[in-house]
C-alpha positions as CSV (number, residue, x, y, z in Angstrom):
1,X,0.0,0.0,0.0
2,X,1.2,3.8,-1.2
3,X,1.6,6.2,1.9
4,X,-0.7,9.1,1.2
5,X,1.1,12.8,1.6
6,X,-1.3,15.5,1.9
7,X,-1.7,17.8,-0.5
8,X,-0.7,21.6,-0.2
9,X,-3.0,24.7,-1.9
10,X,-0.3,25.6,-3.1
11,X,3.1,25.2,-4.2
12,X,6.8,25.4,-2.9
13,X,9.6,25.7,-5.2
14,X,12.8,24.2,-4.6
15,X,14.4,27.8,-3.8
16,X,11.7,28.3,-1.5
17,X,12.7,24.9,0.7
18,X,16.1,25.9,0.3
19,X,15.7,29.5,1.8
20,X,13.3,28.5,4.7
21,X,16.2,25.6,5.5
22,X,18.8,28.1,5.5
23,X,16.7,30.7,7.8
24,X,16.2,27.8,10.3
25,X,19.7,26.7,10.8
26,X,20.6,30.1,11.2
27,X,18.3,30.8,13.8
28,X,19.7,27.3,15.2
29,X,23.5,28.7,14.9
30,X,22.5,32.3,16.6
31,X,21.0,30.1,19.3
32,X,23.8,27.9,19.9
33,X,26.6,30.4,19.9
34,X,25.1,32.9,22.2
35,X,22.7,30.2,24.5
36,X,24.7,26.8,23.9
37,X,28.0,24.9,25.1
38,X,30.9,27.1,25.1
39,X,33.4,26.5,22.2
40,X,36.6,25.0,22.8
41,X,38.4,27.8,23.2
42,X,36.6,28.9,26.4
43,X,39.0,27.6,29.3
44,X,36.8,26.5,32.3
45,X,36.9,29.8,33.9
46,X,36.7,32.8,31.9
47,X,39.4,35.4,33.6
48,X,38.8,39.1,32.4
49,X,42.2,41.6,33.0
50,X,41.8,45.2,35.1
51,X,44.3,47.6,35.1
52,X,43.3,50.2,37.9
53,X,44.7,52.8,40.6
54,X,43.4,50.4,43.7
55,X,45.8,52.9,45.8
56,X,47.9,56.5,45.3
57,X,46.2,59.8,44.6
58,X,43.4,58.3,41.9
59,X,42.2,55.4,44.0
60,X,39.3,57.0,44.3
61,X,38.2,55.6,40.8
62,X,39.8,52.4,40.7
63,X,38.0,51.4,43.9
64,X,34.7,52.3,42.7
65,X,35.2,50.7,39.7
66,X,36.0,47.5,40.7
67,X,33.3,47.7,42.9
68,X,30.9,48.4,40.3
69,X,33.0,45.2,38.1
70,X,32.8,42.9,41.1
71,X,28.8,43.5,41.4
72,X,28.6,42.4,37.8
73,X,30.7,39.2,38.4
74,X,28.4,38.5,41.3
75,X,25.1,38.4,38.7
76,X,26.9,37.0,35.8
77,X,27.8,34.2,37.9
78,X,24.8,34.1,39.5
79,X,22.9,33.9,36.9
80,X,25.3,30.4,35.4
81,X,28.2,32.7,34.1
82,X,28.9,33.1,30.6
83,X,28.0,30.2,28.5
84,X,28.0,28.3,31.5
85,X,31.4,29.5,32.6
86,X,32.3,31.4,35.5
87,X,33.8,34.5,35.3
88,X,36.6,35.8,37.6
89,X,38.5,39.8,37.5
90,X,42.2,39.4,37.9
91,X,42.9,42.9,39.2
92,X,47.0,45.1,38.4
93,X,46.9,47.9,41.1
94,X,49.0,49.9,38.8
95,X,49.0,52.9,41.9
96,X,48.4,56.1,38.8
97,X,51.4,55.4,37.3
98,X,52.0,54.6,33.1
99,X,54.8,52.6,33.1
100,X,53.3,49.8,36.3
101,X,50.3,49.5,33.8
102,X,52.4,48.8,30.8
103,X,53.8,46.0,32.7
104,X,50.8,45.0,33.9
105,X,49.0,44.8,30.8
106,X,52.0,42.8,29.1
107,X,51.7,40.1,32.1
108,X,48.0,39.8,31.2
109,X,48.6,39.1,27.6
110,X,51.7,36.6,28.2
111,X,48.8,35.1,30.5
112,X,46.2,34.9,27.2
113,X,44.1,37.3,28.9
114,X,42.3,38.5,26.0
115,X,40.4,41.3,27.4
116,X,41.2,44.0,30.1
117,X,39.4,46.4,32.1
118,X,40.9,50.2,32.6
119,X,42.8,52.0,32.9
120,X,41.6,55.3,34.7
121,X,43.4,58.1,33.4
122,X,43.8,58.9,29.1
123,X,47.5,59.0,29.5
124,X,47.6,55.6,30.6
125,X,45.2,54.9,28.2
126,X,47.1,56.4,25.4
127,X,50.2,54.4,26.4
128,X,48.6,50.7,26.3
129,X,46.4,51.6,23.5
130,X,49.6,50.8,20.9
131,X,49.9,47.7,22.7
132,X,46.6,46.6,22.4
133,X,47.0,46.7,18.7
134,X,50.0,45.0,18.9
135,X,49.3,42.4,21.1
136,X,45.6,42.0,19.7
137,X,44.7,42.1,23.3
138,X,41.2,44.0,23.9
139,X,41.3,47.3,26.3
140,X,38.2,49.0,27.4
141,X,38.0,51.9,29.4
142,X,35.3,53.3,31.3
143,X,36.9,56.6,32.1
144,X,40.0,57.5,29.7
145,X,38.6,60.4,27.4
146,X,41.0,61.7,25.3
147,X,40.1,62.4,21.4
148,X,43.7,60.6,20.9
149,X,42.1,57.2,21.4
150,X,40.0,56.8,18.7
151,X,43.0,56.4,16.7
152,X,43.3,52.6,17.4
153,X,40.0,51.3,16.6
154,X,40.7,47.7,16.3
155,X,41.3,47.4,20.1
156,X,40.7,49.8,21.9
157,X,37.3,50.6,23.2
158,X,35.8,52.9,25.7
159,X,32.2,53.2,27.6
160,X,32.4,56.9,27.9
161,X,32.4,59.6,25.2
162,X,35.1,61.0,24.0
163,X,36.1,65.0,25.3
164,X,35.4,66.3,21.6
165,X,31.7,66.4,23.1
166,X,32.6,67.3,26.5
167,X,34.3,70.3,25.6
168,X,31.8,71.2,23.3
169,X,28.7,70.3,25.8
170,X,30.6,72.6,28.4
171,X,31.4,75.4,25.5
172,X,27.3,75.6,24.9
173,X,25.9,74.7,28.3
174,X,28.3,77.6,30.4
175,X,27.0,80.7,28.9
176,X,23.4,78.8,29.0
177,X,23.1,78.7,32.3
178,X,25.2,81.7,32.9
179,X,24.3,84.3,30.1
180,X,26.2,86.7,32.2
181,X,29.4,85.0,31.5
182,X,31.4,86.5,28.2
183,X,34.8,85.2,29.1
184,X,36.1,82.1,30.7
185,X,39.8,81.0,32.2
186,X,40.5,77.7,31.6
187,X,42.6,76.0,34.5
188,X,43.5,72.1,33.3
189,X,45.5,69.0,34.8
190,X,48.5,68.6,32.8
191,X,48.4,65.8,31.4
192,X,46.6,63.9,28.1
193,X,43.1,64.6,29.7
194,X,43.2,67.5,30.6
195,X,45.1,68.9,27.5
196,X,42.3,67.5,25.4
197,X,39.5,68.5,27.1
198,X,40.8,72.1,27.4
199,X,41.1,72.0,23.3
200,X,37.9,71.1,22.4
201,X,36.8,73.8,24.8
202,X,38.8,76.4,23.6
203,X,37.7,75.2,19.8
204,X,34.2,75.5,20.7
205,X,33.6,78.5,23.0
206,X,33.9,80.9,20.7
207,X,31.2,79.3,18.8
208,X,28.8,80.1,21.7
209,X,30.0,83.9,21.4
210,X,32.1,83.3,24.3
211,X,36.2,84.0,24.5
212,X,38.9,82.1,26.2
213,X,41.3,85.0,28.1
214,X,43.3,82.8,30.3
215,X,44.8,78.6,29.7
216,X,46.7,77.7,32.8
217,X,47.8,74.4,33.3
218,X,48.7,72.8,36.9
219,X,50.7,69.8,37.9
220,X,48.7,67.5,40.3
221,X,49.9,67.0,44.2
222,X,51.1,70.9,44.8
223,X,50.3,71.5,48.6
224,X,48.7,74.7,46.9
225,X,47.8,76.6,43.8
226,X,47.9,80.3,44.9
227,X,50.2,81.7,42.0
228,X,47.5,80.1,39.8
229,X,44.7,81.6,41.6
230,X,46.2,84.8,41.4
231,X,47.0,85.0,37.6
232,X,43.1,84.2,37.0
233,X,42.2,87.4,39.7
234,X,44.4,89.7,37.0
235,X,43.0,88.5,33.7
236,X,39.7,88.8,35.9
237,X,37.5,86.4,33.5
238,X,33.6,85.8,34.2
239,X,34.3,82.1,34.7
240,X,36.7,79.6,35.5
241,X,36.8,76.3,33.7
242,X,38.1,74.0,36.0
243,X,39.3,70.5,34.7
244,X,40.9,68.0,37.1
245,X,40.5,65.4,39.3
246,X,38.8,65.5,43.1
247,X,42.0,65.6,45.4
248,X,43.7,68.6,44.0
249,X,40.0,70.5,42.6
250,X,39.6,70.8,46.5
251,X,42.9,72.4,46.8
252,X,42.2,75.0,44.0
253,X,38.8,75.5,45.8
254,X,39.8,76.2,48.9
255,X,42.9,78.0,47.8
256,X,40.2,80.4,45.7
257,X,37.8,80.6,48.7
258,X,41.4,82.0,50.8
259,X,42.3,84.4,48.2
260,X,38.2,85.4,47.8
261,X,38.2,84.9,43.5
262,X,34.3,85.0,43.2
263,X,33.8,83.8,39.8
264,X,31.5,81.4,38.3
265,X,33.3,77.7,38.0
266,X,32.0,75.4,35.6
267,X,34.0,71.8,36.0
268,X,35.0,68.6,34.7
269,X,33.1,65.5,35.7
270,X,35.7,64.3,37.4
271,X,35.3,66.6,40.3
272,X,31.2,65.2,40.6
273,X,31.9,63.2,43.8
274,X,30.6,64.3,47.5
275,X,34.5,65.4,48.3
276,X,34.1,68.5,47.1
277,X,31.2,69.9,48.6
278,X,32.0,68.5,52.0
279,X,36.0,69.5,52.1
280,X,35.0,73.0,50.4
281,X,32.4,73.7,52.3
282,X,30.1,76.9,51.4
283,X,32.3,78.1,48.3
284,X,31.4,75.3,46.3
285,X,27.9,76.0,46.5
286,X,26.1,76.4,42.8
287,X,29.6,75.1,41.2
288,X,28.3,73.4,38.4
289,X,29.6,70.4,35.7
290,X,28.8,68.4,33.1
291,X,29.0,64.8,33.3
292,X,28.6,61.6,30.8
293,X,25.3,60.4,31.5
294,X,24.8,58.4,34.9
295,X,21.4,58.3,36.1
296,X,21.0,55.0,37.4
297,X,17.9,53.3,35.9
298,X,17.7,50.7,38.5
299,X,16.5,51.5,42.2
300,X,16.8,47.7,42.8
301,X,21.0,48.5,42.6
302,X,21.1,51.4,44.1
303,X,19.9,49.9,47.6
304,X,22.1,46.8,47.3
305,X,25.2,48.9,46.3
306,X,24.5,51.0,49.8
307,X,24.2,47.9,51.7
308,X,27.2,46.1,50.3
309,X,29.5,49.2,51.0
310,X,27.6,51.3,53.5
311,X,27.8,54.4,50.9
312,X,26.3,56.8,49.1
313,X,27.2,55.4,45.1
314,X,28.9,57.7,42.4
315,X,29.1,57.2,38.4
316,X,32.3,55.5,38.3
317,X,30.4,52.3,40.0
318,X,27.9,52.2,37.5
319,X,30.1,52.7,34.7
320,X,32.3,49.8,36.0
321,X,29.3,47.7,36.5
322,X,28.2,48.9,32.6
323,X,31.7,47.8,31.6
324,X,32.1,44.1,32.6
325,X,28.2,43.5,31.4
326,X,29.4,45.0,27.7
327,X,32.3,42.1,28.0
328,X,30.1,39.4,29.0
329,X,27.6,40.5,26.3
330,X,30.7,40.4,23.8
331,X,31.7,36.9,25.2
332,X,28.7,35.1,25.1
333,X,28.9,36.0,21.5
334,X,32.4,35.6,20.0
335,X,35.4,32.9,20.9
336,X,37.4,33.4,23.6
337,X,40.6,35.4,22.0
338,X,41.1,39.3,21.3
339,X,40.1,39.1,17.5
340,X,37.0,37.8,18.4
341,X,35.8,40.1,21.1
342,X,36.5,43.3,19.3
343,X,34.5,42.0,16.4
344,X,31.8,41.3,18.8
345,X,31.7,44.4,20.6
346,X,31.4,46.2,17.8
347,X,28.0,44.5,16.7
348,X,26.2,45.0,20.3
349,X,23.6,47.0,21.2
350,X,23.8,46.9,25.2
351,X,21.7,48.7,27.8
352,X,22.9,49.3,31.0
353,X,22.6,50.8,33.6
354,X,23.1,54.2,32.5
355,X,21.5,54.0,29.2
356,X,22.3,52.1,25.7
357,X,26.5,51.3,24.8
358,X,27.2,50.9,21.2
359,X,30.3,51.3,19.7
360,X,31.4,53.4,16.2
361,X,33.9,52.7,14.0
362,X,36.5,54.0,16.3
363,X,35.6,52.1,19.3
364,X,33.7,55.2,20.5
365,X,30.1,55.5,22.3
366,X,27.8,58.5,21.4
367,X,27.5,61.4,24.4
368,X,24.5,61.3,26.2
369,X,25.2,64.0,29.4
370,X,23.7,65.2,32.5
371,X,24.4,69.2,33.8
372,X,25.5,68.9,37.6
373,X,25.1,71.3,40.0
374,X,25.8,71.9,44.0
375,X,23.1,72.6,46.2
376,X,23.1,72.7,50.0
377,X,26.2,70.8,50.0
378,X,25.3,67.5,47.4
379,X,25.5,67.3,43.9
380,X,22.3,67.5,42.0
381,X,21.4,66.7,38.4
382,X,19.6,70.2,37.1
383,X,16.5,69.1,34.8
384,X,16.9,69.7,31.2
385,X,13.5,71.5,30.9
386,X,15.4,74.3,33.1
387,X,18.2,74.6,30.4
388,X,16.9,76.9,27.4
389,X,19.4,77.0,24.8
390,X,19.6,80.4,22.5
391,X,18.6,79.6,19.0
392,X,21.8,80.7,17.8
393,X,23.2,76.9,19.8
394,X,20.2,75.4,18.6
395,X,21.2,76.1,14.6
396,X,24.5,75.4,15.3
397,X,23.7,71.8,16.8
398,X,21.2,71.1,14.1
399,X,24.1,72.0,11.6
């Protein structure tokens, strides 16, 4: 007896079968490489590098940054780790200093760690970058925003925008909030942050019908900064721009307070941490700052953060947190080597805790800022619906 098949209304065409195969095993292969076994070139723990200042004058960062990693290794391996592989940080205290995280990030590599976490500071940054394109040996930063770093866009990746929007955001959002202000001194951290940053605010200030009158530059760790102060009191601008990290902006603060320069300051967002309005005191009151964005969308964190370390949480925990989930969520999808990961990173579309990551050509992530400002002794985001931008800044964005 003949098996009966039934009969279709209509048709299918050889190319037809062929396609709809072809769509299912891809659907299969997506499914297996992301959700299935690990391939064989995942070892049976998954080690991921970090290269941070866990001590010296910048450990303020590196702390909360591995904090912010560690929390993410807690749910990643919560949750059955990456492709059913735990994950583990192997951490290089590299103290703030270039050539300790040169060293450390060579040790990593000779180890076939093919991913690593940091550095802090765009100098550093700018001196493993070369390596990392040597070495084919991912870095991503969470912090390092120098322009010079999109100049390796192979390995090198960051989860902060670069300062060619900072300076800009700053050079339209200063004379918005301060229409007053016509001229600005610029006092930077000598080094490859701060000279960027300073540039693209000098480039762009003028733009917002504003002029730069004063650049001073300032070496960090001076007990004070007095014969700074006191240059910015003769060219007598309407604001100070003030780019630098927390330990010595209290310095200049208090050394301005002292000498009684009553200017507007508009700063860096490395100086958004409680430090400054509790060491400064009343002078820092209404200092504002412009920050990548880092309002964190998750309540749910927030509270176990403060239990876990009995503190009030800044950015550089959440952008540490946002940084190892970005690696897992390259891991899970590529093999476990450098080539790999960078080609994944640079097809995902993560959102964390502080909004969406995804990476450009250059290894760069689109800015996306919040305007800081003290009041009453705490840093407060200022609503955006408070900030009206002149419609001369409006044409010139929409240029």
């Amino acid at each position: 007896m003949n098996p009966k098949f039934p009969k279709f209304p209509f048709k299918i065409s050889l190319s037809t079968v062929i396609f709809l195969i072809l769509i299912i095993s891809g659907f299969f292969y997506l499914y297996m490489y992301n959700f299935g076994p690990a391939p064989q070139s995942y070892p049976e723990e998954l080690n991921i590098g970090a290269i941070l200042p866990l001590s010296g004058s910048m450990k303020t960062y590196g702390i909360e940054i591995m904090q912010g990693v560690d929390m993410a290794v807690e749910d990643l391996n919560k949750a059955g780790g990456i492709r059913g592989r735990p994950v583990a940080v192997e951490y290089f205290d590299n103290i703030g200093n270039t050539n300790l995280a040169v060293f450390g990030f060579k040790d990593f590599a000779d180890k076939n760690i093919p991913v690593i976490i940091g550095p802090v500071t765009s100098t550093t940054a700018l001196a493993l970058a070369p390596l990392a394109e040597e070495l084919e040996t991912v870095l991503i930063t969470p912090t390092a925003t120098n322009p010079g770093l999109s100049d390796y866009p192979n390995y090198v990746f960051r989860t902060i925008s670069s300062d060619v929007y900072q300076g800009k955001g700053i050079a339209k959002v200063l004379p918005t909030m301060h229409p007053e202000v016509k001229t600005a001194a610029v006092l930077y951290i000598n080094t490859d942050y701060g000279t960027g940053l300073k540039e693209s605010f000098e480039e762009w200030f003028p733009k917002s019908g504003g002029k730069v009158i004063l650049s001073e530059s300032y070496e960090q760790g001076e007990k004070h900064y007095y014969d700074a102060i006191k240059r910015i009191k003769e060219i007598n601008p309407d604001a100070v721009v003030l780019i630098g990290t927390v330990e010595d902006a209290t310095t200049i603060l208090k050394d301005a307070d002292e000498m009684n320069l009553d200017k507007v300051w508009f700063c860096s967002e490395g100086l958004i941490n409680d430090e400054v309005p509790h060491t400064v005191g009343l002078y820092s009151e209404g200092i504002c700052a412009l920050m990548q964005s880092s309002q964190i969308q998750s309540n749910e964190f927030i509270s176990r953060y403060t239990e876990k370390y009995n503190k009030t949480i800044d950015w550089p925990v959440s952008y540490g947190y946002d940084t190892m989930m970005v690696v897992a969520e390259a891991l899970s999808a590529s093999d476990y080597n450098g080539k790999s990961i960078s080609e994944s990173l640079k097809t995902i579309r993560h959102v964390g805790l502080c909004g969406p990551k995804v990476f450009d050509e250059n290894g760069d992530i689109p800015p996306a800022y919040d305007i800081m400002r003290i009041e009453k002794g705490k840093w407060v985001r200022v609503k955006w619906n408070q900030v009206v931008f002149s419609e001369d800044n409006v044409a010139e964005e929409e240029h």
